[in-house]
C-alpha positions as CSV (number, residue, x, y, z in Angstrom):
1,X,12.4,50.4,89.4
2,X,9.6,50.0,87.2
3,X,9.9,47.5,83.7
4,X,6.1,47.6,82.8
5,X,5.0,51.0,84.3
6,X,1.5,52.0,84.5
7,X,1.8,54.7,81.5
8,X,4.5,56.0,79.1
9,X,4.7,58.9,77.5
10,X,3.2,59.9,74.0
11,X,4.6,63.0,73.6
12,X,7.6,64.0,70.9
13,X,9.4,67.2,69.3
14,X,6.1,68.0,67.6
15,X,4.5,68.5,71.1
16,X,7.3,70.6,72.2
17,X,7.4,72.2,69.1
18,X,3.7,72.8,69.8
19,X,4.3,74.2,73.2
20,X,6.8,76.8,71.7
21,X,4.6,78.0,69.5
22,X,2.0,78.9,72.1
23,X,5.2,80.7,74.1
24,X,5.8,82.7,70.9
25,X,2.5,83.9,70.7
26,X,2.7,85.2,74.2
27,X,-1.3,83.9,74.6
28,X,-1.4,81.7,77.2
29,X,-5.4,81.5,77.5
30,X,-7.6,79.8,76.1
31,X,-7.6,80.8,72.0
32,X,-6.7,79.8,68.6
33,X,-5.0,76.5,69.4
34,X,-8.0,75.6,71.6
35,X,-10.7,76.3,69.0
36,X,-8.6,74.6,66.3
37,X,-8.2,71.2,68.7
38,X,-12.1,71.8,69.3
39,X,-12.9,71.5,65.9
40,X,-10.8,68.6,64.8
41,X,-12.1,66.3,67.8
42,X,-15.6,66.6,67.1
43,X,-14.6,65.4,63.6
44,X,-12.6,62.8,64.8
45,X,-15.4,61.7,67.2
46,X,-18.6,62.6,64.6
47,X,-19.9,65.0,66.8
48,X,-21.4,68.7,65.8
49,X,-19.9,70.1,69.1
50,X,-16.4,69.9,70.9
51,X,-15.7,71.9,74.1
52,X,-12.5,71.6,75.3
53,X,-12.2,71.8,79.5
54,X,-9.4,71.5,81.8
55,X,-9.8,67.8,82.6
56,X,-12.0,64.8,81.8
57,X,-13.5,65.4,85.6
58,X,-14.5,68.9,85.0
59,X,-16.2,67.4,81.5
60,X,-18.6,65.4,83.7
61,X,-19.4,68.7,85.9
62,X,-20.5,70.6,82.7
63,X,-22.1,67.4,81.1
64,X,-24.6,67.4,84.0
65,X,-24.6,71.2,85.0
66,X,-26.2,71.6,81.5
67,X,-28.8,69.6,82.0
68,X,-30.0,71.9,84.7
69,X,-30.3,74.6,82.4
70,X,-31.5,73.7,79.2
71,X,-35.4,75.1,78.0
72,X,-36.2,71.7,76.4
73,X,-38.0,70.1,79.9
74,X,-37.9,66.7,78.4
75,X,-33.9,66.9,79.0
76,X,-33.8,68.8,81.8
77,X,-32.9,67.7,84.9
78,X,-34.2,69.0,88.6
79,X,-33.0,68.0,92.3
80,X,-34.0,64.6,93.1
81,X,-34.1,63.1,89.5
82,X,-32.9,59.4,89.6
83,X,-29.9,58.7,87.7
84,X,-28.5,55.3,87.0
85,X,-24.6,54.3,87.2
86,X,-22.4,51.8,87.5
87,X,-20.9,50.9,90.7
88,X,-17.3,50.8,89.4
89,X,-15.9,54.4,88.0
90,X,-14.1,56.7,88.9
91,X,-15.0,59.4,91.5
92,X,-15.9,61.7,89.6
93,X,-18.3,60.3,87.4
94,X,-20.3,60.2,90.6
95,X,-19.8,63.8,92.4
96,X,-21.3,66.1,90.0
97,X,-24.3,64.1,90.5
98,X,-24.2,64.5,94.3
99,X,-23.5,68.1,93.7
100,X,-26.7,68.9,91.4
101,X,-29.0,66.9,93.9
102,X,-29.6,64.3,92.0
103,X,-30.7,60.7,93.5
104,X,-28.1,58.1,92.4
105,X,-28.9,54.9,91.8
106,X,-26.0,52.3,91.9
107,X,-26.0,48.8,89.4
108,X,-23.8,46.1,89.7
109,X,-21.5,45.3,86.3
110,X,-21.1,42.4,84.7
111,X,-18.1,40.5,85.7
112,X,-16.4,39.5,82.2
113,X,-16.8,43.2,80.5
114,X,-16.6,45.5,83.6
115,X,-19.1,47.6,82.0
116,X,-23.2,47.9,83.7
117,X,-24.8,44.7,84.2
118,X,-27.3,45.1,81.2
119,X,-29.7,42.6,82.6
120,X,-29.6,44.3,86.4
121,X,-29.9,47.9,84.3
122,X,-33.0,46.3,82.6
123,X,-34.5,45.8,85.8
124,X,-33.6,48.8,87.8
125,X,-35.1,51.3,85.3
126,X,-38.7,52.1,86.4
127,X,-40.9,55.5,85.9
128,X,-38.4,57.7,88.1
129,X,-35.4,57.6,86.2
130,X,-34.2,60.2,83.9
131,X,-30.9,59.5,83.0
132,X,-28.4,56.2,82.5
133,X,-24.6,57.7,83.4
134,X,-23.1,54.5,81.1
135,X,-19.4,54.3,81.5
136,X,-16.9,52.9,79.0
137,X,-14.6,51.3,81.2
138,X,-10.9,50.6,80.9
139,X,-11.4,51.2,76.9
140,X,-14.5,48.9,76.6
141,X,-17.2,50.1,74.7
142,X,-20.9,49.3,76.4
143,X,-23.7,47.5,74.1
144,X,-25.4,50.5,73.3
145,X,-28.0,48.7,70.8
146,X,-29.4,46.4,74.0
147,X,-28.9,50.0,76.2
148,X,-31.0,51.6,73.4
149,X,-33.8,49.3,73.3
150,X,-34.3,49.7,76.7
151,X,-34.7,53.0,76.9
152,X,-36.9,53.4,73.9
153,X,-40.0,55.3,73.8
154,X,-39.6,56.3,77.4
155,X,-37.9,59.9,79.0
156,X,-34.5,58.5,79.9
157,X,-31.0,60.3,78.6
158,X,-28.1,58.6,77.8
159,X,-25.0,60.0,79.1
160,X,-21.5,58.6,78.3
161,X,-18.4,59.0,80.8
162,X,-15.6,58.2,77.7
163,X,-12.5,59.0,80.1
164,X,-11.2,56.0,79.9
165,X,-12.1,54.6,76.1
166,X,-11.3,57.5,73.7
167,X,-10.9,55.3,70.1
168,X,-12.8,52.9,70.9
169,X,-15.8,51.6,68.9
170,X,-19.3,50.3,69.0
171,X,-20.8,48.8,65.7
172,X,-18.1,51.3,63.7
173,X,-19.2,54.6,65.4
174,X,-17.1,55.8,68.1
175,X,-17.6,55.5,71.8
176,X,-18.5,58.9,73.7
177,X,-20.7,59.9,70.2
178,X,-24.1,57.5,71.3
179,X,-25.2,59.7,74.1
180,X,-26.7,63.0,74.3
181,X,-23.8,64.4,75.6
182,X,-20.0,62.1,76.1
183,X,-17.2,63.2,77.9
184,X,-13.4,62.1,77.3
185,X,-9.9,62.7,79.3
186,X,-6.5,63.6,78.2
187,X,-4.6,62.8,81.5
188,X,-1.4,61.7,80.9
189,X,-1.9,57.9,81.4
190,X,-4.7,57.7,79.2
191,X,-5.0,57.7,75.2
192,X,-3.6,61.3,74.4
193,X,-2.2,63.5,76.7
194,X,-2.2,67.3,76.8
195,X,-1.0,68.0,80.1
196,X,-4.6,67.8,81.8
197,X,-7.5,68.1,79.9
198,X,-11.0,67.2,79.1
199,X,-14.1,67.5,76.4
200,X,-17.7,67.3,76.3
201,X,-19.4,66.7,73.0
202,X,-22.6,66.9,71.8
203,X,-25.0,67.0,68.8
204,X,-27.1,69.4,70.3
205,X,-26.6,73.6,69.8
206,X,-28.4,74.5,72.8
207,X,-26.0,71.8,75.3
208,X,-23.0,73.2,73.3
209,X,-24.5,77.2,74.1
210,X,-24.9,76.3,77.3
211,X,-21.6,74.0,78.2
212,X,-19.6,77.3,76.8
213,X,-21.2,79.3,79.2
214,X,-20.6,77.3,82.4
215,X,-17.0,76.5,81.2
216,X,-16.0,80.0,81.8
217,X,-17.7,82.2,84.5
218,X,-20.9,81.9,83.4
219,X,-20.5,85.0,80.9
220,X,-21.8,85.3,77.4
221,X,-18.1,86.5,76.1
222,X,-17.6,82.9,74.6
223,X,-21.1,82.7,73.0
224,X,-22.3,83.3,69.2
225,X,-23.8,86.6,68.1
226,X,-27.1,84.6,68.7
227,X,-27.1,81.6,71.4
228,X,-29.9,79.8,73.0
229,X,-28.3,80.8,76.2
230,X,-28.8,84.9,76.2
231,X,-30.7,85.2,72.8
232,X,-29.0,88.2,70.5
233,X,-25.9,89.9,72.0
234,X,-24.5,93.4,71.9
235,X,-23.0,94.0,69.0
236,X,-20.7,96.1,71.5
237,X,-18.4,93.7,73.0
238,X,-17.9,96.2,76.1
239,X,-21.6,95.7,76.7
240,X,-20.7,91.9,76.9
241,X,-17.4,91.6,78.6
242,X,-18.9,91.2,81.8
243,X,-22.6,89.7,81.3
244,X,-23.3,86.4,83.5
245,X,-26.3,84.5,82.9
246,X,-25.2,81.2,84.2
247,X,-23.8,79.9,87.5
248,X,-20.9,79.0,85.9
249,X,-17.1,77.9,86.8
250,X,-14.1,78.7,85.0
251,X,-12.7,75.5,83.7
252,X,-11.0,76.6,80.6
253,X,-8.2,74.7,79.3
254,X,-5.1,76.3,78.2
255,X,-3.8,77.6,75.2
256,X,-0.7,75.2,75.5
257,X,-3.0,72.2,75.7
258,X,-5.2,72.9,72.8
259,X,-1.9,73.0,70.8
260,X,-0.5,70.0,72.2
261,X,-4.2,67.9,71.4
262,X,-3.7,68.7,68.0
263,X,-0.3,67.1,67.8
264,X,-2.3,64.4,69.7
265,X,-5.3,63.3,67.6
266,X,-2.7,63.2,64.7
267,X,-1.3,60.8,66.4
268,X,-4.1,59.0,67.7
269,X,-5.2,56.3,64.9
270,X,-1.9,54.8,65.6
271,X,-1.5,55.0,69.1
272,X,-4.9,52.7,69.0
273,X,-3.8,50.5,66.7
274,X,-0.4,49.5,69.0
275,X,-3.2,49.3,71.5
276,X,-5.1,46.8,70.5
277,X,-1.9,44.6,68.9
278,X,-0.7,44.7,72.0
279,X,-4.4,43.1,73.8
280,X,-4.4,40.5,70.8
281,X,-1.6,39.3,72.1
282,X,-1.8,40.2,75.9
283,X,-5.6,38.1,75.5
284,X,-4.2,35.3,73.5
285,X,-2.1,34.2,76.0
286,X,-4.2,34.9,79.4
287,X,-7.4,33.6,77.6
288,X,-7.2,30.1,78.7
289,X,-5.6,31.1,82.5
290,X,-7.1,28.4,84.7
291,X,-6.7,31.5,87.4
292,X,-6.8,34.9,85.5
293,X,-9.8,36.0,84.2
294,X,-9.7,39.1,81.7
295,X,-12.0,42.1,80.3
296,X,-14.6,40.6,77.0
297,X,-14.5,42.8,74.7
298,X,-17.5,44.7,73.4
299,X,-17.4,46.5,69.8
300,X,-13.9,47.1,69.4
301,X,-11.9,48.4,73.0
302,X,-9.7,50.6,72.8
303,X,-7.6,48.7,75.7
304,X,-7.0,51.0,78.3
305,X,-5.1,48.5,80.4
306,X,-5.3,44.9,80.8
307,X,-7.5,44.1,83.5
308,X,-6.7,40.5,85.9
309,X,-9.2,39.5,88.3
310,X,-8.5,36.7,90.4
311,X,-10.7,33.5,90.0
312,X,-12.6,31.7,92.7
313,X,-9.9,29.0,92.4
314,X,-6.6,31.1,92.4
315,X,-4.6,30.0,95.3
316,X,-3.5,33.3,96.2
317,X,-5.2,36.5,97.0
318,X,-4.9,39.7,95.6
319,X,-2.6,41.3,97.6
320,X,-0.4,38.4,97.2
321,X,-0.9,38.9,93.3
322,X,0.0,43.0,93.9
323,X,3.2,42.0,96.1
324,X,4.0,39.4,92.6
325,X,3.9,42.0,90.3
326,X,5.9,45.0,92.7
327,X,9.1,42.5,92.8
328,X,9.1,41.6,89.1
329,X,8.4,45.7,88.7
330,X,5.1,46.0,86.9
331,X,3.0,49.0,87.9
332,X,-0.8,48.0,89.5
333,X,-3.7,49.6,90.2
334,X,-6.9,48.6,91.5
335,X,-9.9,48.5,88.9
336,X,-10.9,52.4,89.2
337,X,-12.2,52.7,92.2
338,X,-13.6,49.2,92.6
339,X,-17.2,49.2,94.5
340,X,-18.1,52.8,94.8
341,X,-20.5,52.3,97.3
342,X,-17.6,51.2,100.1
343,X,-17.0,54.6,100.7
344,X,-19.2,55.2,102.7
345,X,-17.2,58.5,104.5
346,X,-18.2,61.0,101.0
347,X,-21.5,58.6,100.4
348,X,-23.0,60.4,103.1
349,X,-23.3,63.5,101.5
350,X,-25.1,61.3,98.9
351,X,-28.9,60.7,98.2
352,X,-28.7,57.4,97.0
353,X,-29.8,53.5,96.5
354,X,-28.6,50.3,95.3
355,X,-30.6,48.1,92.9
356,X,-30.3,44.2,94.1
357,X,-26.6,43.1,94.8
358,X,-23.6,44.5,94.4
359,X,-21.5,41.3,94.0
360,X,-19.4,41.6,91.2
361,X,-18.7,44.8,92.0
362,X,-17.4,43.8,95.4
363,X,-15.7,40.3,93.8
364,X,-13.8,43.1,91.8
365,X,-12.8,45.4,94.2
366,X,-11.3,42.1,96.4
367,X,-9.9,40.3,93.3
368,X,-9.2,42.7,90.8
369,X,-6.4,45.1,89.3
370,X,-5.5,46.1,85.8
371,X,-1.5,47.0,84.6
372,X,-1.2,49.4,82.1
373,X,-1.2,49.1,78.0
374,X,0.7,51.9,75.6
375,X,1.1,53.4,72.7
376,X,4.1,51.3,72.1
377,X,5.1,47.6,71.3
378,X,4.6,45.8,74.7
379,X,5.1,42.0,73.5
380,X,8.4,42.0,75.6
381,X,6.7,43.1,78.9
382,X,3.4,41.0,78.2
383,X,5.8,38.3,78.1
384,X,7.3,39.0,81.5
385,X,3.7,39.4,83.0
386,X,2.7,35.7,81.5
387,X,6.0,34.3,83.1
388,X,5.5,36.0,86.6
389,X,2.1,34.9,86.5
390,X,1.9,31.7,84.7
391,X,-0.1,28.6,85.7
392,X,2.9,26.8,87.1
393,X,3.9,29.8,89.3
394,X,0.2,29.7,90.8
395,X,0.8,25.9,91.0
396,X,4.2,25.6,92.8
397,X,5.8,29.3,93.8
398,X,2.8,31.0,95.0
399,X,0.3,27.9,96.2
């Protein structure tokens, strides 16, 4: 049985109570609640647009679907357009890009923040590419100023996968916000949690037109009286129940969901500030470990997890370090998916290329894992994680 699990629920009588409310209303789809939740998280985030989906994965699918369909050419994407990521994320940061045709084009990270290599970024971006995918990983913002100045003057979007990092901050503006588009999760284990759930925001009224659109069918039901989508509707709603002009999916959240992330985003100010109380004193004391390496943070994180990667001159190996933490019962997993490109069963369906090395990437995915941080006071588990894994363990016990 688990004493440090992976995740912990953030969730009280006001989310029930939230839930209720939705049951009394006998409107299960997507309505009030989810408009209302809309609104409030692109204030909370500083965006002009919110659009709530029914998971942080099928955020990313509209993020780049949209791109496909916008009238401004200088964002819009076509098959074969180059598109730079990390090589650690999670899955589906890369598949929508496999599943518009778009040529991927994997960068190592950096080692210490876990985010893109910014100096292997620098040199992979040449004439062909259109669009940097940056991702905010395990809470930790990117360095968007250096990302910015690379980028400058040329025809490159920024895009931000934020499913991991909602809260977190950059030079006091809010991670997700410094791309064109950003896209955040509200799975269970992560910062809020509305059952599943997703959003997309943007600055841009056409994006948010269009990203309405493809969330639901493809139909201009959802849209304003006038859209950049379909121009000027029927003032007769029959005449628009059933008018597609998108190749669109239906990933609406629900009604329940929308009412929970309200509750949520009340919450969430404090739920960051446990956070990062509990990484002052989770990095305080694995700083200095002569065989634990952890996350540097960039802006201010909104710690995830705690990440531990294995240094060259740890005794043990990793899954000797996994095997540690199952009988002292604290919850692992590896660093997202580790090096991407190892899968090579679903990477050939991809059009793809790696720039220079992969090696901290693949030092990662063999020496890596991250355990979970929560809402809630953690010293008394981060306590248990330093004694399992002190210095003198390493030394004695485990050499």
């Amino acid at each position: 049985m688990s004493n440090y699990p992976l995740a912990s629920s953030t969730w009280d009588e006001k989310e029930i109570a939230a839930i209720q409310s939705v049951i009394s209303s006998d409107q299960y789809t997507m309505g009030k609640y989810v408009a209302e939740y809309e609104k409030q998280f692109s204030d909370f985030f500083g965006a002009n647009y919110a659009v709530m989906v029914s998971s942080g994965s099928a955020a990313n699918l509209l993020m780049i679907a949209a791109l496909f369909f916008t009238k401004d050419e200088s964002r819009r994407l076509k098959r074969g357009d180059e598109v730079i990521v990390p090589a650690v994320s999670w899955s589906t940061t890369y598949f929508p890009l496999q599943q518009y045709g778009l040529k991927v084009k994997f960068v190592d990270i950096d080692q210490e923040t876990l985010n893109i290599d910014l100096n292997a970024l620098e040199g992979a971006i040449t004439e062909r590419t259109r669009a940097i995918l940056c991702v905010n990983l395990l809470g930790n913002p990117n360095d968007f100023n250096r990302i910015d100045s690379m980028i400058e003057g040329k025809n490159i979007l920024l895009l931000e996968d934020n499913c991991e990092s909602m809260g977190a901050t950059y030079e006091n503006r809010q991670a997700g916000s410094y791309g064109l588009m950003g896209t955040f999760s509200s799975f269970f284990s992560h910062h809020i949690a509305t059952m599943e759930g997703g959003c997309v925001i943007t600055d841009d009224e056409e994006l948010y037109h269009i990203l309405l659109a493809l969330r639901a069918h493809g139909w201009t039901r959802n849209l304003p009286d006038e859209n950049h989508v379909s121009g000027t509707k029927s003032p007769d709603p029959f005449e628009e129940s059933f008018k597609f002009v998108l190749p669109g999916y239906n990933v609406r959240p629900l009604e329940m969901s929308g009412a929970i992330g309200i509750e949520q985003l009340k919450k969430l100010p404090g739920f960051i500030n446990v956070r990062r109380e509990n990484a002052e004193y989770f990095v305080e004391l694995f700083k200095s470990h002569p065989f634990i390496q952890i996350q540097r943070e960039i802006g201010d994180s909104s710690w995830f997890g705690f990440s531990l990667v294995l240094k060259n001159s740890s005794p043990i190996s990793r899954q000797e370090l996994v095997e540690h933490l199952r009988e002292a019962g604290i919850e692992c997993r590896p660093i997202v998916t580790g090096n991407f490109v190892k899968n090579e069963s679903v990477l050939k369906y991809f059009d793809y290329e790696v720039y220079g090395t992969l090696d901290n990437s693949e030092y990662i995915d063999a020496n890596g894992l991250f355990v979970g941080n929560h809402h809630i006071d953690l010293r008394g588990q981060i306590d248990n994680l330093y004694s399992v894994l002190s210095p003198e363990k390493f030394e004695t016990d485990y050499a």
